[in-house]
Structure formats: structure tokens, C-alpha cells
C-alpha positions in Angstrom: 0.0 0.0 0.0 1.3 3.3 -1.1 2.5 6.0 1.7 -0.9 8.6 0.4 -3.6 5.3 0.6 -5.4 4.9 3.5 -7.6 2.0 5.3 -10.7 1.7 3.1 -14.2 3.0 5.0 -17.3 1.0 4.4 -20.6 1.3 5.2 -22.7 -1.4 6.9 -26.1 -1.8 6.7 -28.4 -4.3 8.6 -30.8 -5.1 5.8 -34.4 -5.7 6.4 -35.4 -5.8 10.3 -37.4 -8.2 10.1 -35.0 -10.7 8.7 -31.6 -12.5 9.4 -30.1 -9.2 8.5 -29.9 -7.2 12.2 -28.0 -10.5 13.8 -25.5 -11.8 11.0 -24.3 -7.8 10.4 -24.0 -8.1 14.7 -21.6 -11.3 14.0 -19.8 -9.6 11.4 -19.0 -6.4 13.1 -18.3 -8.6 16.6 -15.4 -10.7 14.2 -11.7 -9.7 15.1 -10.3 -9.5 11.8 -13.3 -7.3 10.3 -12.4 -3.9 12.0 -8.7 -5.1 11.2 -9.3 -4.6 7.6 -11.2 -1.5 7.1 -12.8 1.4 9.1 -16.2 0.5 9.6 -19.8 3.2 9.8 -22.6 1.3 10.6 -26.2 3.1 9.1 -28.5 1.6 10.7 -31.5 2.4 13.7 -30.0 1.8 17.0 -33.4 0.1 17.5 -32.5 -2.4 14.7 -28.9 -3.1 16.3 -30.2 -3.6 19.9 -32.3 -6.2 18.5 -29.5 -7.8 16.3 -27.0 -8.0 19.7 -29.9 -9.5 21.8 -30.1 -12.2 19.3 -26.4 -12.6 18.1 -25.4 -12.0 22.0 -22.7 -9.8 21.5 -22.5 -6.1 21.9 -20.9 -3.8 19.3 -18.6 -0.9 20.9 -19.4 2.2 18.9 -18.0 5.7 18.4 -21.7 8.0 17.6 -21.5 10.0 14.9 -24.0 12.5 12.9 -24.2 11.6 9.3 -22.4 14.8 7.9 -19.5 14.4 10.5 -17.8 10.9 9.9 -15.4 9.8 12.3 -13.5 6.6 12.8 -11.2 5.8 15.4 -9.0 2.3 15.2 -10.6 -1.2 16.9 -14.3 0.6 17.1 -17.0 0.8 14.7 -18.7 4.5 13.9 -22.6 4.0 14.7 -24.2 6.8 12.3 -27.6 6.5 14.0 -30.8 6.6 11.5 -34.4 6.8 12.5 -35.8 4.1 10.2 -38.4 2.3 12.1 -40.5 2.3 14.9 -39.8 -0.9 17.4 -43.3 -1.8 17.5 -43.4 -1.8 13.5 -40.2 -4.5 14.0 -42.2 -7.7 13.1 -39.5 -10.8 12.9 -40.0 -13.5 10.1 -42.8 -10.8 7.9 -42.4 -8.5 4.6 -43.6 -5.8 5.7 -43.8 -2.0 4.2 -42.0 -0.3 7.2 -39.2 -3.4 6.7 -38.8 -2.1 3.2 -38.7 1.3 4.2 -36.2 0.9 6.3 -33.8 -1.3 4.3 -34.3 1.1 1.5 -33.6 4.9 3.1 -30.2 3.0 4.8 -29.3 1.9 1.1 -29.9 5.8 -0.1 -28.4 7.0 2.9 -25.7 5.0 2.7 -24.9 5.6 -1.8 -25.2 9.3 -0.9 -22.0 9.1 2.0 -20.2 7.3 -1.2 -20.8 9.9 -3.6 -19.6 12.3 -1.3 -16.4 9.9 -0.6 -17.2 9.6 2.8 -17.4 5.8 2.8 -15.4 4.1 0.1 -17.9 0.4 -0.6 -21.2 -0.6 1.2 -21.6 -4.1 2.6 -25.1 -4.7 3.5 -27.2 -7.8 5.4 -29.9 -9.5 3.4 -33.0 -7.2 1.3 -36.2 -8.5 0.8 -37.2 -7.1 -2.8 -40.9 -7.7 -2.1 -40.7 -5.7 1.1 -39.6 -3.2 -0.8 -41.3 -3.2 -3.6 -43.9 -2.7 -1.2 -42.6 0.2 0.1 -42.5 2.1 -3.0 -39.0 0.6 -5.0 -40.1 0.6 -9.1 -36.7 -1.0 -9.9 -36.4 -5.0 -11.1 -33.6 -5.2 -8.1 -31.6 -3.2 -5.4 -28.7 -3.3 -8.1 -30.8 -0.9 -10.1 -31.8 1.2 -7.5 -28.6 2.1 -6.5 -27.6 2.9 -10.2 -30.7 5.3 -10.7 -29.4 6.7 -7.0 -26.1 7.1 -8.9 -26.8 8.1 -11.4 -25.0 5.4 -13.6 -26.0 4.6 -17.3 -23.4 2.2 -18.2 -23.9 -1.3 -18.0 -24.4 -2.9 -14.4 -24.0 -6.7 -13.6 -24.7 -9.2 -10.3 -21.5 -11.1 -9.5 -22.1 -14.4 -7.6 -19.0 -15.3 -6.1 -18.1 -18.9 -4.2 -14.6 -19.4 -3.6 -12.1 -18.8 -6.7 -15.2 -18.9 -9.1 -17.5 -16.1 -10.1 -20.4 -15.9 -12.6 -21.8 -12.5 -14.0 -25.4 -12.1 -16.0 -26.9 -10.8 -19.1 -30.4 -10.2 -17.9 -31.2 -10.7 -13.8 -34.4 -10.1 -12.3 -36.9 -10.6 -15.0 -39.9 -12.8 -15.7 -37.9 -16.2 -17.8 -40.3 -15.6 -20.6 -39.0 -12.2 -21.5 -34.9 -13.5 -21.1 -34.6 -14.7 -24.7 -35.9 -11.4 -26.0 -33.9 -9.8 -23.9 -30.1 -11.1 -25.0 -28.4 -8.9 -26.9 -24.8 -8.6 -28.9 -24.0 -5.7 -26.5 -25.8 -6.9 -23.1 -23.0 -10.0 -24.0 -20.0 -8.5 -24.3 -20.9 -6.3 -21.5 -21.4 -9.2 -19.1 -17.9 -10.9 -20.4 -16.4 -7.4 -20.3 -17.3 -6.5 -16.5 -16.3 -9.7 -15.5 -13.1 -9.9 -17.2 -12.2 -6.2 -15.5 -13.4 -7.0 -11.9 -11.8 -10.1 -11.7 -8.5 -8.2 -12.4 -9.4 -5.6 -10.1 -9.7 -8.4 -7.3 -6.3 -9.4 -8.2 -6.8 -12.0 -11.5 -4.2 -11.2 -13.7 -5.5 -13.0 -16.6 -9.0 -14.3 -16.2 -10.6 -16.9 -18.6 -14.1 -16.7 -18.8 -16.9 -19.1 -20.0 -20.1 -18.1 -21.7 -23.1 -20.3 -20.9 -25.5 -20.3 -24.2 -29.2 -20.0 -23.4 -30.5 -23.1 -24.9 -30.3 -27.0 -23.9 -27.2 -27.7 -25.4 -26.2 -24.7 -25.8 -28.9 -24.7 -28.9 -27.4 -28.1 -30.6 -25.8 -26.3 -34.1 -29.5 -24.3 -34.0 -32.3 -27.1 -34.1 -33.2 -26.0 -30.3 -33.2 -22.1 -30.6 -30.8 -19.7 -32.3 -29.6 -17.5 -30.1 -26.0 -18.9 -29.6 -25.3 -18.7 -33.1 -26.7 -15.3 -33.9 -26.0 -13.6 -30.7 -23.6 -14.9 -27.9 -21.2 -16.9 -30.6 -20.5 -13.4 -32.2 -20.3 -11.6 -28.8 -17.6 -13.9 -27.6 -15.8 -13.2 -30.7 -15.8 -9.3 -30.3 -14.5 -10.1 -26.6 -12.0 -12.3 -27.8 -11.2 -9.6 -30.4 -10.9 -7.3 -27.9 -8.4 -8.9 -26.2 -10.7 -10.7 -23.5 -10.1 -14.6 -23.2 -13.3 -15.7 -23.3 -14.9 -19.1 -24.8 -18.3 -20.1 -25.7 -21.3 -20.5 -26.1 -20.8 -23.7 -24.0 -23.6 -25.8 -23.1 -25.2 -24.6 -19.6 -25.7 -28.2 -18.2 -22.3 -28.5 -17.8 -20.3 -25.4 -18.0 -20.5 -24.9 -14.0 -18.8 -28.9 -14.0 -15.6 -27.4 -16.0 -15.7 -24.0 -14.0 -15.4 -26.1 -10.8 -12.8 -28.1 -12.2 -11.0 -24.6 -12.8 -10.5 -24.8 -16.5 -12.4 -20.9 -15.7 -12.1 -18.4 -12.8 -16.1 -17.0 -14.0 -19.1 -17.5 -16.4 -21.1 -16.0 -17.5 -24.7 -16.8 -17.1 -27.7 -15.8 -19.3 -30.5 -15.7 -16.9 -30.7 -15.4 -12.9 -31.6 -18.8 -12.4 -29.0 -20.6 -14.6 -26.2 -19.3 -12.7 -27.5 -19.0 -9.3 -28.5 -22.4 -8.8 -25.1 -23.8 -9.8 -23.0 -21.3 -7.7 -25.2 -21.9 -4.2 -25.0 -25.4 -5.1 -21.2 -25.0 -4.7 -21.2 -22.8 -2.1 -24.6 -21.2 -0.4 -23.4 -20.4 3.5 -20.3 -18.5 1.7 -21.3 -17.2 -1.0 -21.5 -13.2 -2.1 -23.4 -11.4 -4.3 -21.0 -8.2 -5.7 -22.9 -5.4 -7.5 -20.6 -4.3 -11.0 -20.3 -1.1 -12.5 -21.2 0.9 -9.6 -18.8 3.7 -8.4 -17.9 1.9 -5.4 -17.9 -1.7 -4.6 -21.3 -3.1 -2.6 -21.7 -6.5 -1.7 -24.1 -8.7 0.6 -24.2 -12.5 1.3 -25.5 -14.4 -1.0 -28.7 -15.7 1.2 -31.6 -14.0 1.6 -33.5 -12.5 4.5 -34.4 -16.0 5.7 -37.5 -15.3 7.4 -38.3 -19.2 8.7 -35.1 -19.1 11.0 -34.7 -15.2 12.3 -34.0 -14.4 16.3 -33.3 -17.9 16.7 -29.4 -17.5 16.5 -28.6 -20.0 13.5 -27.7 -18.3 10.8 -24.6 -18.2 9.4 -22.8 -14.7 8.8 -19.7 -16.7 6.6 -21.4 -15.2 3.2 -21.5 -11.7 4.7 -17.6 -12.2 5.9 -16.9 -12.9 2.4 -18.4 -9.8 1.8 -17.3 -7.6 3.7 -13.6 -9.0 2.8 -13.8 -8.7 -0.6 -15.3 -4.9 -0.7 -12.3 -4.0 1.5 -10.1 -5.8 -0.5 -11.8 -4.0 -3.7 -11.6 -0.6 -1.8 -8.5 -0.5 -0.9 -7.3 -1.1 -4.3 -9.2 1.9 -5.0 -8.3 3.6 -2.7 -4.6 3.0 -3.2 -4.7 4.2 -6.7 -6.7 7.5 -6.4 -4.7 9.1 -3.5 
């Protein structure tokens, strides 16, 4: 680390109250080596991380902070304290409008510190999009909410990450019957080409990616669909052309058996489904969920808000380590190269 980089600063967020969120963020901030890595504000309801210690059983030393007057001092997480929800509105293992609220005005709260450069990545506990879709969020996903919040017209991409392997999408979360309509030239090589430059920015020197093709079979030479040949086959080529080592359409029942083999460090998927399946086969407690092409990196676990098991102190915050650990790592790299 260069002499003018500092320790990275990210924001943590506790997700939705009424899930897994409040307790799994309490484990991760009560881990010795996650205050070792970065500096640490925590946006949240004090309400919401009461109830997230009294589960987890550990208490959280804090430094209080107002929003416009960030502070960190070494070993102690800054506690910028939000009003987000009432406690009597907290209602454990429910999506619920005030759960929505709440998980959303931390996520806007927390992109507007970043564009100012107050925090340098967001980690956040596990969303519930119908919560807050209830609560008023038009977008297909939180991914997209934080690129209309930023403002952000370039291409943006889901990373699932397990281990050494990660997979990037064309389309995410749409209805399946509009995915084929929705694969384009462009939306391909974008997907290869965020993949192949976040992968180096996480320390991949030389990534080779796979390209899953939409049909079964990866459209067997066109007699079951044609969108391999007319539109991912020539997409891979422009990557490749571009200097991108990238290989495909390969058939998407067995693409994920080669990428756990290592012959690739990602691939990319074409739909939601067809990736995550595979990767929380091959990894669910661990894995993250990384959201490309923002200005900062934000990540979360890869589980969801897990309503059936919340206050009952059994789930796992390993996918919200992994998180946290590779948003630092991210930031720092940023960090290290901008000051």
C-alpha cells in the first residue's frame, strides 16, 4: 500500500429488520479481523442493532457520529444512528412495508455518504425485494436502485461469487419468458467485459471466462433455438477480439462442472436462475453477491432475509464475511490508486 492510501471505510447496513439481517451484520461487526481490515460506519436504527445484539449475543462498541460528521477511530466501529423504524413496527420473520422502508432509506443514505467519498464500498445484510417493492421501489432489483441513485447509465451486472469462481449475468431479475428477448450482442460482451475487469481488479491477472449459451445444449448447431449462433457466438468473438479470453457458447448443463474443475475463474450466465442455482450449489453459507459497474464496490451474502429461522441465533454470517472482505479488498485497491 502506497505511503498517500489509507484503510478503506465501508458502510454497513443491517438489511431488512425483520429478517436475518440485524444478527448476521452483529456477528460480522463482533469478528476480530473485520475492524482489522477497514474502518467501519454502521447506518442503521439503534433500535435495529439492539435487536440484532440481543439475538447474536454480543454487543458492538461504537464511536456515535452525525451523518455529515464521519469519524472513525482504530478497533471501534462509527454507529451513524438513523431513524428508520419504529420498534413496535419491527415484526420478525414478515415482509412488511416499514421493513422495506427501512432497508431502503439505509441503502440511499448510505450511496449518498459514497458519492460524497465519505465511505469508500457498502456491505449490506440480506434485502427483501418484495418488502420493498412494497414500500415504494419501481426498480427490477436493489442493483438498479442504487444505479438510478447514482446516477449510472453504463452497464451494471450481479456477480455471484463462491470461492475462486464467479459468474456475472446478461439479464437478472426478469420474468424467464422475457430472457430470450432480452439477450443482446452488447448486453453479452458487456457481461464478459465487467467480469473480465473485476476479476483483475480483485487481483486476476488474466481471467478466462466461459459463456453459458441459453438453450439446452447450448442450442445443438441451432435445431433448439438460435440465439448462440446469432447472438452470444458473435459476442464472444468481439471479446476475444478485444483482447478478452473468453470461450463459448458452451452448453449450460455443464459449463459450472468445468468451472469447478478450474478450467475458468467466471461464467457467464444468461438468466438469474442458470447461474445461481449452480454457484449456491457449490457454495450457499459462503457465498456473495458483488454489485458491478457501480462507483464503489457493494456487496451482501448471498442468502436471503431467511425469514423461517430469524431471532433464533442459527444463521450463518460466513457469506457476509466474504463480503465484507472482498469490498475491502476492492476498496482498498481503489483507494490505493486515487490518492
Amino acid at each position: 500500500m502506497s505511503s498517500n492510501s489509507r484503510r478503506p471505510r465501508l458502510a454497513v447496513l443491517l438489511g431488512d429488520p425483520n429478517g436475518i439481517g440485524p444478527e448476521i451484520a452483529v456477528k460480522l461487526l463482533a469478528r476480530p479481523d473485520t475492524l482489522a481490515h477497514a474502518d467501519v460506519a454502521i447506518y442503521t436504527d439503534p433500535e435495529i442493532l439492539k435487536a440484532g445484539e440481543r439475538i447474536a449475543g454480543s454487543t458492538i462498541e461504537t464511536l456515535a457520529c452525525a451523518p455529515d460528521k464521519l469519524a472513525f477511530v482504530a478497533g471501534r466501529a462509527t454507529l451513524v444512528a438513523i431513524d428508520l423504524i419504529a420498534p413496535s413496527a419491527i415484526t420478525p420473520g414478515r415482509a412488511t412495508v416499514d421493513g422495506g422502508r427501512a432497508a431502503l432509506t439505509a441503502l440511499a443514505i448510505a450511496a449518498d455518504a459514497a458519492k460524497r467519498g465519505d465511505v469508500d464500498g457498502i456491505v449490506f445484510a440480506p434485502l427483501n425485494k418484495h418488502a420493498m417493492r412494497l414500500a415504494g421501489m419501481t426498480q427490477e432489483d436493489e442493483l438498479r436502485y442504487l444505479q438510478q441513485r447514482f446516477g449510472i447509465d453504463g452497464f451494471v451486472s450481479e456477480f455471484n461469487v463462491t470461492g475462486a469462481l464467479w459468474t456475472s449475468r446478461v439479464t437478472s431479475h426478469i420474468p424467464l419468458r422475457d430472457v430470450a428477448d432480452a439477450i443482446t450482442i452488447d448486453g453479452v460482451i458487456a457481461a464478459v467485459g465487467i467480469a473480465d475487469r473485476y476479476l483483475k481488479a480483485a487481483g486476476k491477472a488474466a481471467p478466462k471466462i466461459a459463456v453459458a449459451g441459453l438453450n439446452p445444449h447450448a442450442g445443438d448447431g441451432g435445431s433448439i433455438g438460435r440465439e448462440e449462433i446469432e447472438i452470444i457466438a458473435p459476442a464472444v468473438d468481439r471479446a476475444r477480439a478485444a483482447g478478452i479470453d473468453a470461450y463459448g457458447p458452451l452448453s449450460p448443463d455443464t459449463v459450472f462442472v468445468a468451472a469447478r474443475r478450474g478450467d475458468f475463474d467466471a461464467v457467464v450466465s444468461m438468466y438469474h436462475d442458470q447461474g445461481q442455482i449452480a454457484m449456491k450449489l457449490l457454495g450457499f453459507d459462503s457465498g456473495v453477491t458483488l454489485h458491478g459497474g457501480l462507483p464503489v464496490p457493494v456487496a451482501t451474502c448471498a442468502s436471503g432475509t431467511a425469514f423461517d429461522i430469524v431471532a433464533r441465533n442459527v444463521a450463518s454470517s460466513a457469506g457476509l464475511e466474504q463480503a465484507f472482505d472482498l469490498a475491502a479488498r476492492l476498496a482498498l485497491r481503489k483507494t490505493a490508486t486515487t490518492r
